[in-house]
N, C-alpha and C positions, 0 to 999 in steps of 0.2 A: 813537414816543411823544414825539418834540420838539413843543416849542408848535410851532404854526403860525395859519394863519388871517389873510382881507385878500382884496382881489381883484387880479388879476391874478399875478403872479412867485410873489406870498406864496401862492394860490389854488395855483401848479403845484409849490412846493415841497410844499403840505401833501399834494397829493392821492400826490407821486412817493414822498413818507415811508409814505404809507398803501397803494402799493403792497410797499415797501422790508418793511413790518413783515409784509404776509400772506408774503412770500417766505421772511421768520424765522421766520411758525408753522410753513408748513409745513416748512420744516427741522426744527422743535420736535418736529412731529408724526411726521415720520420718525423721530427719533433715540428719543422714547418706544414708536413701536413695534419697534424694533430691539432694544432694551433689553428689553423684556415679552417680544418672543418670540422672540430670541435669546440675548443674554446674560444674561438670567438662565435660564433652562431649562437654558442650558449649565452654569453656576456651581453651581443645585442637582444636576445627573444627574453632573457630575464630583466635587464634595464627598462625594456617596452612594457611588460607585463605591469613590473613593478610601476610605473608612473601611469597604467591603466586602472590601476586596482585603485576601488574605491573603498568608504568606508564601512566595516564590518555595523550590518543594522540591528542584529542581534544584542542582547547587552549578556547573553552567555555565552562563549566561546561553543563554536560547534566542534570545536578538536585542536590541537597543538600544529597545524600545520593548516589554516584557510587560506585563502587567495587572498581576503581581503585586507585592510589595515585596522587594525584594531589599539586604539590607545590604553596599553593598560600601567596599575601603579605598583611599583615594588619597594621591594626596602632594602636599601645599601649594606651589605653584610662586610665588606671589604674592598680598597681601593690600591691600584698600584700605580704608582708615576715616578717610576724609573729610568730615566733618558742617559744616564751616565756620561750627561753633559753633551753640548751642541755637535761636535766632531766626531760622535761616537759611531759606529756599525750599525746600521739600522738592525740588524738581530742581536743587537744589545740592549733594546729597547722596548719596556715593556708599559703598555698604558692601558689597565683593566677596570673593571667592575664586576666585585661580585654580587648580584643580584637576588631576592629570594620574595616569599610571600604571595604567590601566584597558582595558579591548578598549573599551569605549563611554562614551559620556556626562561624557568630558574638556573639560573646558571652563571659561568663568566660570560660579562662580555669586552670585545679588544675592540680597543680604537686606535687610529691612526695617526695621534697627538694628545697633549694632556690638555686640549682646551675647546669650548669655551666650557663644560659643561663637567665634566669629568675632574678637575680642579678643585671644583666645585664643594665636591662630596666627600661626605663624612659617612662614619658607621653609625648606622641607625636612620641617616636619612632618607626619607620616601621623595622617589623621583618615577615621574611620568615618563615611557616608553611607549612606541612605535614598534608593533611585530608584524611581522609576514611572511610566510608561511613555514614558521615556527620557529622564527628566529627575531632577535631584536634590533631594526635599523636604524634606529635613532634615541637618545633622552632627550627630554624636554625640562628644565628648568626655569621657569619665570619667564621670562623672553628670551634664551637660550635657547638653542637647541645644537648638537651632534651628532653626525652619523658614524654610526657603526662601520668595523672592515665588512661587515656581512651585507651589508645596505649595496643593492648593484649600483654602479657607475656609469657613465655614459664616458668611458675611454678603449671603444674599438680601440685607436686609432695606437696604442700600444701594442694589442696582440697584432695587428695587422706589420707594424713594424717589427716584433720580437720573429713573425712568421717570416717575411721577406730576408729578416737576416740570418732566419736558420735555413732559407733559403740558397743563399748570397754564398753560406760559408759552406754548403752542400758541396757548393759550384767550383768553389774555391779549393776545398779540400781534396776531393775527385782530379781536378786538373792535375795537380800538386802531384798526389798518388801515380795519378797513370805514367806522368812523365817520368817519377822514377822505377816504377816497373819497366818502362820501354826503354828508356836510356838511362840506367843505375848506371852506368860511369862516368856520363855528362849532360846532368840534371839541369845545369843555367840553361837561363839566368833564372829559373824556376827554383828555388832554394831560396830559406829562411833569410838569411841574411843575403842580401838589403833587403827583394822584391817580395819575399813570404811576408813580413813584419809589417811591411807600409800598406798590401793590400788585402791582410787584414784592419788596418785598423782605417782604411775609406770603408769595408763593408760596415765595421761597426759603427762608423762618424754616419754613414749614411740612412740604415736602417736605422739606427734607435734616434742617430739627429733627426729624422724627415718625420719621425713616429712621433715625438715628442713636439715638436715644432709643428706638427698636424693639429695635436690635442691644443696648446696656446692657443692657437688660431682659428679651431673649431671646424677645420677643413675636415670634409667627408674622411673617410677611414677607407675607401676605394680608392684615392688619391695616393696612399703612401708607396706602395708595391709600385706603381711606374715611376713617382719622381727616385724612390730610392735606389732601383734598378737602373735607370736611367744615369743620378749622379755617380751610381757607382763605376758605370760602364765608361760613362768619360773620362773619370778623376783615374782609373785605372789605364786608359788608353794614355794621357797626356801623361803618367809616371812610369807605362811602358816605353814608351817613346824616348823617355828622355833618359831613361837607364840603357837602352840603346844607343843612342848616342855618346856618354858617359864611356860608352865599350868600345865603340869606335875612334873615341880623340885616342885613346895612347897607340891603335896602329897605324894611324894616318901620321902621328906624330913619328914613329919610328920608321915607315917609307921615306920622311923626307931625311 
């Protein structure tokens, strides 16, 4: 989506861009179909599974990896709570437990803030955990508890929008492309500056808004691919519209 356009150099830039941009849809297009029909099928069948599973009756573990939930106790060997202050990169942030004293499933574990349980812990402390199927989803301390990054979620409703928008910018990128293979010397108003820049950023207001504004509100994770497609279809027709017109005032202005 950079300007281009010109003949000659400027002709083979624009047309190498407008191959550059179909090689990112279809990236796009692979990554939203990976997303539809991998990771999320997986996120919802493991969420289900996991608030299916009952308690392991056993009091010996039958192996490192059961179906069911098993509360067992370990002993705190090391802690990190690392946030490098409120403002920081989320992969700047590091909040662990190193865990041990168990036949299985000793190891680190990450969490996704330093509280309420994780805070908590000291070296040498024994703290109660929640494993399934061979991994640790929660501590328990006193009337505390925390979940684990491992512990499934019930937030379709993010892959659903991450998929629509590598949908969105499939769609986006492709257009982009072809137009300047077809017409490398006059790409408008199809080019980066203005109309490349703004409808990028309704696909991304719209996918990951409608995605994240689903999960607040608890609306199905089926819901976000049409409203997001939908806002994006409009918000892009009313800013095509109007950059047409924009193009029009200065030769109307100059007929009179």
């Amino acid at each position: 989506m950079a300007d281009g356009g010109g003949d000659g150099p400027g002709r083979g830039r624009s047309q190498a861009s407008g191959g550059a941009l179909l090689v990112g849809a279809a990236v796009a297009a692979f990554a939203c179909f990976y997303l539809f029909t991998e990771m999320l099928p997986t996120t919802v069948r493991e969420y289900r599974a996991y608030r299916a599973a009952e308690v392991c009756a056993d009091s010996v573990p039958a192996g490192p990896t059961e179906d069911c939930l098993r509360t067992v106790t370990f002993t705190v060997r090391d802690t990190v709570v690392d946030g490098h202050g409120g403002f920081a990169p989320r992969r700047h942030m590091r909040f662990e437990a190193t865990l041990s004293g168990t036949r299985y499933w000793n190891g680190v574990v990450a969490f996704g803030d330093p509280g309420p349980v994780l805070r908590q812990l000291r070296t040498g402390d024994r703290v109660d955990a929640v494993v399934w199927r061979g991994a640790v989803m929660r501590l328990l301390r006193y009337d505390d508890e925390q979940a684990t990054t491992d512990e499934p979620r019930d937030e379709p409703q993010m892959f659903a929008g991450l998929g629509v928008t590598a949908a969105l910018l499939a769609a986006l990128a492709a257009w982009f492309g072809l137009v300047r293979l077809v017409r490398p010397d006059d790409p408008e108003p199809w080019t980066w500056r203005p109309l490349g820049r703004w409808l990028l950023g309704i696909v991304l207001v719209a996918g990951l808004g409608c995605a994240y504004g689903a999960l607040l509100l608890h609306v199905p994770w089926q819901a976000v691919t049409p409203v997001a497609v939908a806002l994006t279809a409009v918000m892009s027709a009313v800013l095509i519209a109007v950059r047409r017109r924009q193009r029009r005032a200065p030769a109307v202005a100059g007929s009179n």
